[in-house]
ZADOZA-631156 format. One line per 5 residues: number of its first residue (from 1); their letters; for each residue x, y, z of C-alpha. Coordinates in nm, 2 decimals. Example, Ala and Ser with C-alpha at 12.3 -4.5 7.8 and 13.67 -1.06 7.14 Angstrom:
1 = AS = 1.23/-0.45/0.78 ~ 1.37/-0.11/0.71
# end
This chain:
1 = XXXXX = -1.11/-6.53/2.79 ~ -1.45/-6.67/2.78 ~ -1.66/-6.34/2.86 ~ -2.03/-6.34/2.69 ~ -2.07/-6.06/2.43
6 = XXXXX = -2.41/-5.97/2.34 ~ -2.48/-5.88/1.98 ~ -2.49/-5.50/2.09 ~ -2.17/-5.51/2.24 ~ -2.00/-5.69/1.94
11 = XXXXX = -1.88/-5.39/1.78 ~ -1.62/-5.09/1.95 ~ -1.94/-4.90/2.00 ~ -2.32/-4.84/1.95 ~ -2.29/-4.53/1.68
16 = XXXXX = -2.05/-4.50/1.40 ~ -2.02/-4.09/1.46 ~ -2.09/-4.03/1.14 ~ -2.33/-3.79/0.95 ~ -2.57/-3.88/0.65
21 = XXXXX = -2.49/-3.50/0.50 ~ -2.37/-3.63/0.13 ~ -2.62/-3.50/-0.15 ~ -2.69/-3.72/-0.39 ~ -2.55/-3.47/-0.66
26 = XXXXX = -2.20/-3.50/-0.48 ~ -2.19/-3.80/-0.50 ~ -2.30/-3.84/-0.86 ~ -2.04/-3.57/-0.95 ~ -1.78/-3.78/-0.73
31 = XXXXX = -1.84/-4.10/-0.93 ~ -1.78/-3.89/-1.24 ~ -1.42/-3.77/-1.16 ~ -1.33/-4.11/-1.05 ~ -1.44/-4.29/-1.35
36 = XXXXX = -1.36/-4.07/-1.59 ~ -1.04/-3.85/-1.47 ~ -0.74/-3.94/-1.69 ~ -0.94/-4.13/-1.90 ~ -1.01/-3.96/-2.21
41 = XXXXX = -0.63/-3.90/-2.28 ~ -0.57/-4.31/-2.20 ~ -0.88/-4.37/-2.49 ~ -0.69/-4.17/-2.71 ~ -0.36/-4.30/-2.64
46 = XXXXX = -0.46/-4.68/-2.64 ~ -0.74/-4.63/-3.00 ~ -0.43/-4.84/-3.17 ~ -0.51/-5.14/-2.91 ~ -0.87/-5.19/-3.21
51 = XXXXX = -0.72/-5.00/-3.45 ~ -1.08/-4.95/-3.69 ~ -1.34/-5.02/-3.40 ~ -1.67/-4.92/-3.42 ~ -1.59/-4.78/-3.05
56 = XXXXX = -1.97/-4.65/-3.02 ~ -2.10/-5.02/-3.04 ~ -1.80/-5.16/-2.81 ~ -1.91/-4.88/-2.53 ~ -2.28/-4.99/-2.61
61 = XXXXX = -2.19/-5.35/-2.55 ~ -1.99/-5.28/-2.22 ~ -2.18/-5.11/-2.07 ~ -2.44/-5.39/-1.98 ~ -2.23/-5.60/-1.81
66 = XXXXX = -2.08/-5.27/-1.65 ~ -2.47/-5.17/-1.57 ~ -2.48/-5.54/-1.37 ~ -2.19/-5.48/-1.17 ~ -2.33/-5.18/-1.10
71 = XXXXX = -2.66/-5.32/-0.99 ~ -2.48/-5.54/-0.75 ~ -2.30/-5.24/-0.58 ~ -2.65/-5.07/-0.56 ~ -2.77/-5.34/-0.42
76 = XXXXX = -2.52/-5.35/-0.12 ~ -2.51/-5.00/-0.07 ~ -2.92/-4.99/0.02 ~ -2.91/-5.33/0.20 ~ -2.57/-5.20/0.39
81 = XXXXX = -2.55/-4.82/0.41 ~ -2.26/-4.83/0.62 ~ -1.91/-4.72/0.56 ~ -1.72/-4.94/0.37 ~ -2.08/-5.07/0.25
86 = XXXXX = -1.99/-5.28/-0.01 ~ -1.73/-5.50/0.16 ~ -2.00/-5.50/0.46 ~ -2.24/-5.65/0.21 ~ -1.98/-5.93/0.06
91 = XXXXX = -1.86/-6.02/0.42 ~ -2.20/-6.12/0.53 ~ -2.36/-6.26/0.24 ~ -2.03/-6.52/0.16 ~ -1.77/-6.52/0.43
96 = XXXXX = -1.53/-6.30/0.65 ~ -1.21/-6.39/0.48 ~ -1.32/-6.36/0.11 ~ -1.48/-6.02/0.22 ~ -1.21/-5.84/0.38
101 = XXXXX = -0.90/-6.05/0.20 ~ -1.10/-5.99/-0.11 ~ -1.17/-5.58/-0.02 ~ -0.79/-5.54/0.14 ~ -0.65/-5.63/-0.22
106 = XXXXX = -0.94/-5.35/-0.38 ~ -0.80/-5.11/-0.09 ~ -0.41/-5.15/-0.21 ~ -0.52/-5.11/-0.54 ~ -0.70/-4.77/-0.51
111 = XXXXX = -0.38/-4.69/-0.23 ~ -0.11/-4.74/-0.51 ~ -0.38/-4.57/-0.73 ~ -0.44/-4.23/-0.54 ~ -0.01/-4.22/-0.54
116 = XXXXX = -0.01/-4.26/-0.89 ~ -0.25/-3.99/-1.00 ~ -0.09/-3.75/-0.74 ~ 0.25/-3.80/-0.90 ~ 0.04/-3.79/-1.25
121 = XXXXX = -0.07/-3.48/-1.16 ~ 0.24/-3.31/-1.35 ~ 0.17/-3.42/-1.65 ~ -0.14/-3.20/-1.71 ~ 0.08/-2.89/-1.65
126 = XXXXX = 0.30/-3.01/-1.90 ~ 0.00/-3.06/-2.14 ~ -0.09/-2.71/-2.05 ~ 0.23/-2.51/-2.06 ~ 0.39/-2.72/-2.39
131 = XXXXX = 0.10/-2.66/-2.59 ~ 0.08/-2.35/-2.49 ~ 0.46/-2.30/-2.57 ~ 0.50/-2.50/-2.91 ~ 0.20/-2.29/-3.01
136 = XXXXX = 0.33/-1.96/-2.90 ~ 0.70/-2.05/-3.03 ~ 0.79/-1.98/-2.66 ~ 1.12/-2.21/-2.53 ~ 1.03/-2.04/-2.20
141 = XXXXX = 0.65/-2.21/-2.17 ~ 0.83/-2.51/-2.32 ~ 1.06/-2.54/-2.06 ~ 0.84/-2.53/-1.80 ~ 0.63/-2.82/-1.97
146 = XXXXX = 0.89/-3.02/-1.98 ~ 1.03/-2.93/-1.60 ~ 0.64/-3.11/-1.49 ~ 0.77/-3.46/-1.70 ~ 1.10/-3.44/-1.49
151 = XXXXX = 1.09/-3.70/-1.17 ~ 1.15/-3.41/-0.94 ~ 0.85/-3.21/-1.10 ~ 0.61/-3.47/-1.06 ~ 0.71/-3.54/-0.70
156 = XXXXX = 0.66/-3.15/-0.61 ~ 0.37/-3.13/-0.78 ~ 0.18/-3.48/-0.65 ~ 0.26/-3.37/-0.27 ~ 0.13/-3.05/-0.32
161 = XXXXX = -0.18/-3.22/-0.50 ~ -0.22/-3.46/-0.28 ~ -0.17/-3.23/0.09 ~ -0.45/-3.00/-0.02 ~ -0.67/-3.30/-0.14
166 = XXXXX = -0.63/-3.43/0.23 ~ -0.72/-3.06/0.38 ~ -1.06/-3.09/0.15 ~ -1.13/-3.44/0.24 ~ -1.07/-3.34/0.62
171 = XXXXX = -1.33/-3.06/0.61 ~ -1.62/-3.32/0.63 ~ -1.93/-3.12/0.44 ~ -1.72/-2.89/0.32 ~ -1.53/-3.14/0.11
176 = XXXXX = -1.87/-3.26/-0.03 ~ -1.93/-2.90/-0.13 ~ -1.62/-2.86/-0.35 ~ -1.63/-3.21/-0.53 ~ -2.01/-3.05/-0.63
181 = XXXXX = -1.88/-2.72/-0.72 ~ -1.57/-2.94/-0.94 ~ -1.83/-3.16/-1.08 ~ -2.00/-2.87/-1.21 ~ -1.71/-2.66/-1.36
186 = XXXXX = -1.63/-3.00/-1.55 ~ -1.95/-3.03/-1.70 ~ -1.96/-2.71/-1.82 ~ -1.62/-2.71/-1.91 ~ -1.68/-3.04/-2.12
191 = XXXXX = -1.99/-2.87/-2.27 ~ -1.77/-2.61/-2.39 ~ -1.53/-2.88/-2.51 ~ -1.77/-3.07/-2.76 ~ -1.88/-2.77/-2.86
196 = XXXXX = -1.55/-2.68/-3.01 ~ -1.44/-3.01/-3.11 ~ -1.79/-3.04/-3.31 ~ -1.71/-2.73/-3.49 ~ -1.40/-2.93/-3.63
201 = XXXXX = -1.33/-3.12/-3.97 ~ -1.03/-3.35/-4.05 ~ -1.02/-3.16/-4.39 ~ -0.96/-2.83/-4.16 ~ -0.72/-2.96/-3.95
206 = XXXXX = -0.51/-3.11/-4.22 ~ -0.43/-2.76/-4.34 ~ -0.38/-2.64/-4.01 ~ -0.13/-2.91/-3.94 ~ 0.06/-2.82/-4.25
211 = XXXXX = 0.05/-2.51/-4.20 ~ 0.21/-2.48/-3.84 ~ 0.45/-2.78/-3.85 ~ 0.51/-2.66/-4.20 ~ 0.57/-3.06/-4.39
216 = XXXXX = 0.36/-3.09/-4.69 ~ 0.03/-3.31/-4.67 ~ 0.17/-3.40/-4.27 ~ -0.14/-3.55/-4.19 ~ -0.12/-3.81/-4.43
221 = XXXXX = 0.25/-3.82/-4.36 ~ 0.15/-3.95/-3.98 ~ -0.08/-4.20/-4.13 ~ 0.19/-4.34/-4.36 ~ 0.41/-4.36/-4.04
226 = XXXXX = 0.19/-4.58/-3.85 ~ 0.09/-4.78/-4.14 ~ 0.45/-4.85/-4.26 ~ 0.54/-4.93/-3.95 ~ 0.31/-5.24/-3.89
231 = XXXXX = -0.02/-5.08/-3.78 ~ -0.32/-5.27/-3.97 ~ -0.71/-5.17/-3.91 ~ -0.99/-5.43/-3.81 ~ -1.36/-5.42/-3.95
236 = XXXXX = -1.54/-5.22/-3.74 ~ -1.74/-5.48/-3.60 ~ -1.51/-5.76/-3.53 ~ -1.26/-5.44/-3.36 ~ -1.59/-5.34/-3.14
241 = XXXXX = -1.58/-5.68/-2.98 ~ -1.20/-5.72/-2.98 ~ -1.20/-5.37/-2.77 ~ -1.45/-5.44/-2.48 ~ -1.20/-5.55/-2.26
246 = XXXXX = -0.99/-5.23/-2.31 ~ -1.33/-5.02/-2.24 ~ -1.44/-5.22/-1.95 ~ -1.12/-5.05/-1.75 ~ -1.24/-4.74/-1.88
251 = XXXXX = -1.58/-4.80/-1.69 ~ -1.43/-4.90/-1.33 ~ -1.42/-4.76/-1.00 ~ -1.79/-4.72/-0.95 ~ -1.80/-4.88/-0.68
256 = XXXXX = -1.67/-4.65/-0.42 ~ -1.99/-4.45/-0.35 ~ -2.06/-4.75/-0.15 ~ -1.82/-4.75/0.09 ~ -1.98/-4.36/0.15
261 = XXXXX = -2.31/-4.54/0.17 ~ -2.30/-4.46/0.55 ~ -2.27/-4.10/0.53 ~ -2.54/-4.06/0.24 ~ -2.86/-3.82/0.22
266 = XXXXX = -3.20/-3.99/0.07 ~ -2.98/-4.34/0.09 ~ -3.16/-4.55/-0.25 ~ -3.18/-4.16/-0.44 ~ -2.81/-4.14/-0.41
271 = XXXXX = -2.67/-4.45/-0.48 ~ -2.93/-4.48/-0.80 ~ -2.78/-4.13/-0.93 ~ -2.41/-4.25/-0.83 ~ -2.37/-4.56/-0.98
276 = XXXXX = -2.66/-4.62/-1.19 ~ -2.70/-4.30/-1.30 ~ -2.37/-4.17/-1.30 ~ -2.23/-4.53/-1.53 ~ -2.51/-4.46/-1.80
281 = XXXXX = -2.38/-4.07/-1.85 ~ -2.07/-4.21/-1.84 ~ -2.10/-4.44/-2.12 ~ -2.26/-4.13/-2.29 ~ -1.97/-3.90/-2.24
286 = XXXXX = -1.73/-4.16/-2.35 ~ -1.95/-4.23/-2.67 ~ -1.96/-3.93/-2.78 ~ -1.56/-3.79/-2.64 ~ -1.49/-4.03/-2.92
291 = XXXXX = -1.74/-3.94/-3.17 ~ -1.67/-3.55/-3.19 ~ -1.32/-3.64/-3.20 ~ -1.29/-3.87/-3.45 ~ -1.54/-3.58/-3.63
296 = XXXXX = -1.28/-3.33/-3.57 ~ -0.93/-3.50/-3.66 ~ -1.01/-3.81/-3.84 ~ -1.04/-4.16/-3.71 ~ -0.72/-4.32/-3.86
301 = XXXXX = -0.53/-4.00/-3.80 ~ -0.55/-4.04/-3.42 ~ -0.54/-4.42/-3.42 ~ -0.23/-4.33/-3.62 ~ -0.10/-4.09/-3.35
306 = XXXXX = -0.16/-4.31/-3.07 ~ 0.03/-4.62/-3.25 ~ 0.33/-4.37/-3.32 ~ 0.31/-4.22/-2.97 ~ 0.24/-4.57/-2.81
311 = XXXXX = 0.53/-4.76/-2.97 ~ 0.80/-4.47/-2.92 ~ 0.83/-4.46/-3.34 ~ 1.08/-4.21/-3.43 ~ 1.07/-4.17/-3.82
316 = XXXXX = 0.74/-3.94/-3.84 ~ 0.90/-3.57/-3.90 ~ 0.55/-3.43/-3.78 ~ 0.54/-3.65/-3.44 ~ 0.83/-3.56/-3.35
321 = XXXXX = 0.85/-3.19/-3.38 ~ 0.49/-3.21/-3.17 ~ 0.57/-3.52/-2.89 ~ 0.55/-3.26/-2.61 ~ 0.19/-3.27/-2.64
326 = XXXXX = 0.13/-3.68/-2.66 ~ -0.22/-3.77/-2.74 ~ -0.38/-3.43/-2.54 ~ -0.58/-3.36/-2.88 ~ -0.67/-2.98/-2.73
331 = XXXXX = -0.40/-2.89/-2.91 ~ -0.51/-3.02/-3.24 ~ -0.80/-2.79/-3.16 ~ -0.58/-2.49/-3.09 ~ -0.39/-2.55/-3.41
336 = XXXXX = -0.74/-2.49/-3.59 ~ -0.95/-2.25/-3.38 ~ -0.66/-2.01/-3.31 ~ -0.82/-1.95/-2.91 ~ -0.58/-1.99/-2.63
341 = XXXXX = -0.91/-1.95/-2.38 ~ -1.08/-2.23/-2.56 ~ -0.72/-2.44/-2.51 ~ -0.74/-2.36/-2.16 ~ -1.14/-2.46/-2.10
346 = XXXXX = -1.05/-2.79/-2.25 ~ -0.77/-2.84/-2.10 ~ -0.95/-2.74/-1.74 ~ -1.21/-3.01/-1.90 ~ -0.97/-3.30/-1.85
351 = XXXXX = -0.76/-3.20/-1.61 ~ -0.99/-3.10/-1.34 ~ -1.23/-3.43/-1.28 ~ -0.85/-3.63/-1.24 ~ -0.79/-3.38/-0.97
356 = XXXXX = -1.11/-3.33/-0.75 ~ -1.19/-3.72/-0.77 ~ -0.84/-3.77/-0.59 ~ -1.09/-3.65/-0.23 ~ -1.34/-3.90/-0.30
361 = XXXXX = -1.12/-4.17/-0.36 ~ -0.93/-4.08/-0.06 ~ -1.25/-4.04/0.12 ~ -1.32/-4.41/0.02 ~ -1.02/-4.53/0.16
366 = XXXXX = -1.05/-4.42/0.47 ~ -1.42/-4.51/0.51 ~ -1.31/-4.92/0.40 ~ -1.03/-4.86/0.71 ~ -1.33/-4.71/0.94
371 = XXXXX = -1.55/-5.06/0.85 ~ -1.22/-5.25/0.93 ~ -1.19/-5.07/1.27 ~ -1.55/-5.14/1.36 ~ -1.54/-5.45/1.27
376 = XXXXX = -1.21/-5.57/1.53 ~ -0.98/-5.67/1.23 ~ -0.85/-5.32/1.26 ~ -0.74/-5.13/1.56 ~ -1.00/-4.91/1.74
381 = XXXXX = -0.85/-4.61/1.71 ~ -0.85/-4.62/1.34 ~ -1.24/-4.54/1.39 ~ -1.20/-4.21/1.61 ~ -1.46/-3.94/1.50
386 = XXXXX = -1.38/-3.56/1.53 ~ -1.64/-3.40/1.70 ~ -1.64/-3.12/1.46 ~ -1.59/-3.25/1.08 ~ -1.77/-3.59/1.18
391 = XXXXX = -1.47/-3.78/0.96 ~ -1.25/-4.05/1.13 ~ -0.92/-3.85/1.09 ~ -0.66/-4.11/1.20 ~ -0.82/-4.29/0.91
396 = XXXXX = -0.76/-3.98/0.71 ~ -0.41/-3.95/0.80 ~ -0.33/-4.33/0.75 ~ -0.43/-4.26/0.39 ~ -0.23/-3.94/0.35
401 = XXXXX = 0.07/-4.12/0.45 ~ -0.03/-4.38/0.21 ~ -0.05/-4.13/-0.06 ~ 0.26/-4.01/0.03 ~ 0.44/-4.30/-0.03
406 = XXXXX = 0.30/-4.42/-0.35 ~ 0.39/-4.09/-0.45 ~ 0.80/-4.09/-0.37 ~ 0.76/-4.52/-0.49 ~ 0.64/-4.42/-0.88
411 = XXXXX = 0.90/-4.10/-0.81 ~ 1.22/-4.33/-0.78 ~ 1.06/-4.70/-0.71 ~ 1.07/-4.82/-1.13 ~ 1.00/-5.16/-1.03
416 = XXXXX = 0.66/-5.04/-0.90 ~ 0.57/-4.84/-1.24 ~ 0.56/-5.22/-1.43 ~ 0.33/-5.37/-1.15 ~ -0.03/-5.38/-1.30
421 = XXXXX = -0.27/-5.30/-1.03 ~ -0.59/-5.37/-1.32 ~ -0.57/-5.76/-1.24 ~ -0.68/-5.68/-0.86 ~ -1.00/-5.51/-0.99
426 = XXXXX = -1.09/-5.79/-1.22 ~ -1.04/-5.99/-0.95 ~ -1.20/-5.78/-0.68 ~ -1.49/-5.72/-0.90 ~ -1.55/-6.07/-1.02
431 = XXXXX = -1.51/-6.24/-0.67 ~ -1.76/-5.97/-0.54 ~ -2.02/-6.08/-0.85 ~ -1.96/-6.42/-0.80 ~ -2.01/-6.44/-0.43
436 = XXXXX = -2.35/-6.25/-0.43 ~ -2.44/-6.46/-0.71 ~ -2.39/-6.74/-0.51 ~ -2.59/-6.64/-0.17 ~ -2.84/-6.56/-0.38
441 = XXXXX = -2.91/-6.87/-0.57 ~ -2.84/-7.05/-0.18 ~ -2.95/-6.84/0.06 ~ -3.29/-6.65/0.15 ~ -3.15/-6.32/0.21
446 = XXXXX = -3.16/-6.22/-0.14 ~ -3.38/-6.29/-0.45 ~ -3.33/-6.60/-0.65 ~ -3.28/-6.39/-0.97 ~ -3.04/-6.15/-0.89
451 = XXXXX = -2.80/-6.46/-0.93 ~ -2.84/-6.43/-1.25 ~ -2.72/-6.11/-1.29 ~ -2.41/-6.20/-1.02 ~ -2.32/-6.52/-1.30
456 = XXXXX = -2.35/-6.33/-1.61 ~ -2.12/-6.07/-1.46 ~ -1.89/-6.27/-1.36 ~ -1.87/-6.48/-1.67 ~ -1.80/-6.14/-1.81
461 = XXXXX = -1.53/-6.07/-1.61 ~ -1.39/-6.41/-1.66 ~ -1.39/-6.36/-2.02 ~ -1.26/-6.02/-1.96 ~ -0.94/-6.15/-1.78
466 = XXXXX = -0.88/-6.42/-1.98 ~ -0.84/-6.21/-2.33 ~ -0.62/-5.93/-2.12 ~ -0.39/-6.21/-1.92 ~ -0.03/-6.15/-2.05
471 = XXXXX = -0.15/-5.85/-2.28 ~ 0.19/-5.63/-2.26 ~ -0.01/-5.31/-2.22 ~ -0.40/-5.37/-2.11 ~ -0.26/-5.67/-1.86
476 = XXXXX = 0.09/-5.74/-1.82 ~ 0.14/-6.05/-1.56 ~ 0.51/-5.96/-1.51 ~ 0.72/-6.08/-1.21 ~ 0.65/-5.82/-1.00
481 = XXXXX = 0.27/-5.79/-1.08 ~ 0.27/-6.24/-0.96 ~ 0.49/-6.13/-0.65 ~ 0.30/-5.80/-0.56 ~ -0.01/-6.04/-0.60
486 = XXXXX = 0.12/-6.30/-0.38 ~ 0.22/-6.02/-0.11 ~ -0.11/-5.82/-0.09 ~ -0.36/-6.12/-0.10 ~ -0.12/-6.30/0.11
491 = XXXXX = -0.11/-5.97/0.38 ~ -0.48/-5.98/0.36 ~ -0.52/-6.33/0.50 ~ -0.20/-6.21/0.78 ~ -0.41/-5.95/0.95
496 = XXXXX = -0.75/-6.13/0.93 ~ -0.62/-6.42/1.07 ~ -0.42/-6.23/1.35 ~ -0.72/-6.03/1.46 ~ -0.90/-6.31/1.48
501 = XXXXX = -0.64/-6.48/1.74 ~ -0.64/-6.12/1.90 ~ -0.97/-6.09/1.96 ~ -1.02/-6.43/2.05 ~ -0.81/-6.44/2.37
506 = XXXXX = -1.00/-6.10/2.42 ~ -1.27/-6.34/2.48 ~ -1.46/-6.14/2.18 ~ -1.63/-6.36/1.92 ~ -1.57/-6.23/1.60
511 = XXXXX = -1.81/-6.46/1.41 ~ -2.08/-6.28/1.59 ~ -1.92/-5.96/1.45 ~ -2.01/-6.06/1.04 ~ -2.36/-6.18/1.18
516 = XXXXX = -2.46/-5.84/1.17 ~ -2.45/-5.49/1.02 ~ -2.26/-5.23/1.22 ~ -2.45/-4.97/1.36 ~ -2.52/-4.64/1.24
# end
């Protein structure tokens, strides 16, 4: 105890070991599969949540409080391009503890995240082969649809997503190289999707839907359903404003090409086109996902379908000779195009951007663990660099393991499937805005204004949490949800406070440690 540390001795070494050889088109594509995967099917499948919103003007609306956040995770990214960059940023500018306490909870979130999605990962086969099937009249393509909703099929299948998304994550630059490749086949792939879907009428499809369930007027028959069953439309307007919580979980997640901030090419370039950038086409690919489909089948058709499908409503003759299928409205298309390749480009569309993103977000993980490591709270080892790759692979494998076990938890864990891991990014987010806020407006590291833009944010968020609180689907505070809140914030505080005692009788300083930026 009592040894001197110098500033340059602080940290567990004088170079991090990693490379800055992430494009900034990667990482623009990255930020694109992590926002968007799985999220046009969960738009479609929550539309009865504002049953008659003008969805256009609540994405509009959103997405300037979304842009905001995202200025503040620019912002940390260029001031600390660093692994883990944005909980480097929040621990220096506020304090330790809310930093890391605050990022450990953001960590467990996208943990129990990358588990789910994996063990999701069935369900786009089933999509796939069901529609294929029900189209085809084939029991055999049926069955194998359904085999992917089964537990067992979606724990085969989320290993076996989730293994080679490790290998890819493990090859360094390599990695990088597929996620652009992905990003591109899912561009052109969605291209190719609201081409088709804008080539659609709700007049067309009615026949169509007549004619292959054969039910008289079943289009209308679905509406009645819904209708008759309780669901009620708002005016468009008043249903816009009502729905911007629901789309501001549609815009999350943007935040992780920070904590790649380290390993980035042209540094301001690449975080402008990954969150900046990448948020604004976002909001444009959501706007008009919704648009062109609404164009194509009607709005209060799929509003309609969602309440039905959402609710588990069992009197509508025409839902339930089609519930294989749920909300994945690339069937609708099929039913009225006639084009199994054109099912299967659509279908590639969606699915693909849920799959690739799973590297990135597990490439994220690991680098938050790397800027643990290097900052003490961790254990050193956790920071070892291959040589070869230039990725900390214990780090890598920690997160694997992770994966794993999220996976086998939603597999035959159903306590876990009812804890709501959305109030941790509220919370993660809002802490984060309102933190930076306040260094700004106190200290002279940052401008007086961006403050501003921290408050506002926040006040969003605030407002944001508040409307969801309780809300059975968007937010449901449960028992577990309070106990798995109490448990992860709770762990955070745990290891900080034990590294700290750690390091202490090591005679290291740690306050010394969140003084500065760790090195490159």
């Amino acid at each position: 105890m009592g040894r001197s540390y110098e500033n340059k001795n602080i940290f567990i070494r004088q170079s991090s070991g990693l490379v800055r050889e992430i494009s900034p088109w990667a990482s623009f594509f990255a930020t694109f599969g992590l926002v968007t995967g799985g999220v046009p099917m969960l738009i479609l499948s929550w539309l009865y949540l504002s049953p008659g919103a003008n969805w256009t003007l609540s994405f509009l609306i959103t997405l300037l409080p979304t842009l905001g956040m995202g200025f503040l995770f620019y912002l940390a990214s260029i001031f600390s391009p660093r692994s883990g960059g944005d909980y480097v940023f929040l621990s220096r500018n506020s304090n330790p503890i809310i930093g890391f306490v605050n990022y450990w909870g953001i960590f467990i979130a996208f943990a129990l995240s990358l588990g789910l999605y994996s063990y999701l990962g069935a369900q786009w086969f089933a999509y796939l082969f069901s529609g294929i099937g029900l189209y085809l009249n084939n029991s055999s393509l049926i069955n194998i649809g359904s085999f992917f909703t089964t537990t067992t099929g979606s724990i085969i299948v989320g290993l076996v997503v989730l293994g080679i998304i490790t290998l890819v994550s493990l090859t360094g630059r390599h990695g990088w190289k597929f996620i652009f490749i992905a990003g591109i086949v899912s561009i052109i792939s969605t291209i190719v999707t609201f081409i088709a879907l804008s080539m659609l009428n709700p007049s067309d499809f009615s026949s169509s839907l007549s004619s292959f369930t054969g039910i008289s007027n079943a289009y209308n028959e679905v509406i009645n359903t819904a209708t008759s069953n309780g669901l009620s439309f708002f005016s468009p307007f008043y249903g816009a404003l009502y729905a911007i919580p629901i789309v501001w979980y549609y815009y999350v997640w943007y935040n992780l090409p920070a904590s790649w901030s380290g390993e980035m090419k042209k540094v301001k370039l690449n975080v402008l086109m990954s969150i900046i950038v990448a948020i604004l086409v976002i909001g444009i690919y959501y706007i008009l996902f919704v648009d062109l489909n609404f164009h194509a089948f009607g709005e209060n058709f799929l509003t309609s379908w969602s309440y039905i499908y959402s609710n588990g409503i069992t009197n509508s003759t025409v839902f339930n000779d089609l519930s294989g299928i749920g909300t994945f409205s690339p069937f609708f298309t099929l039913l009225v195009l006639h084009n199994i390749p054109i099912y299967i480009i659509m279908w590639i569309a969606f699915w693909l951007p849920n799959v690739y993103s799973l590297a990135p977000l597990e490439i994220g993980l690991t680098r938050y663990l790397f800027a643990w490591s290097f900052d003490r709270i961790l254990p050193e080892k956790v920071a070892d660099i291959n040589d070869r790759f230039h990725i900390p692979i214990k780090a890598t494998l920690i997160t694997f393991i992770l994966g794993v076990i999220g996976v086998l938890l939603y597999g035959y864990v159903t306590a876990i499937s009812i804890v709501d891991i959305t109030v941790i990014f509220e919370i993660g987010y809002a802490i984060f805005a309102f933190a930076i806020a306040l260094s700004a407006l106190l200290k002279n590291t940052l401008k007086k204004w961006i403050s501003i833009v921290g408050f506002a944010v926040f006040a969003f968020l605030i407002y944001a949490l508040y409307i969801t609180w309780g809300n059975p689907v968007l937010l449901p505070i449960n028992l577990p949800t309070i106990l798995s809140l109490i448990l992860i914030y709770g762990s955070g505080f745990a290891i900080y406070y034990v590294s700290y005692i750690m390091n202490k009788r090591k005679g290291i300083p740690m306050e010394l440690v969140f003084k500065e930026i760790p090195p490159e």
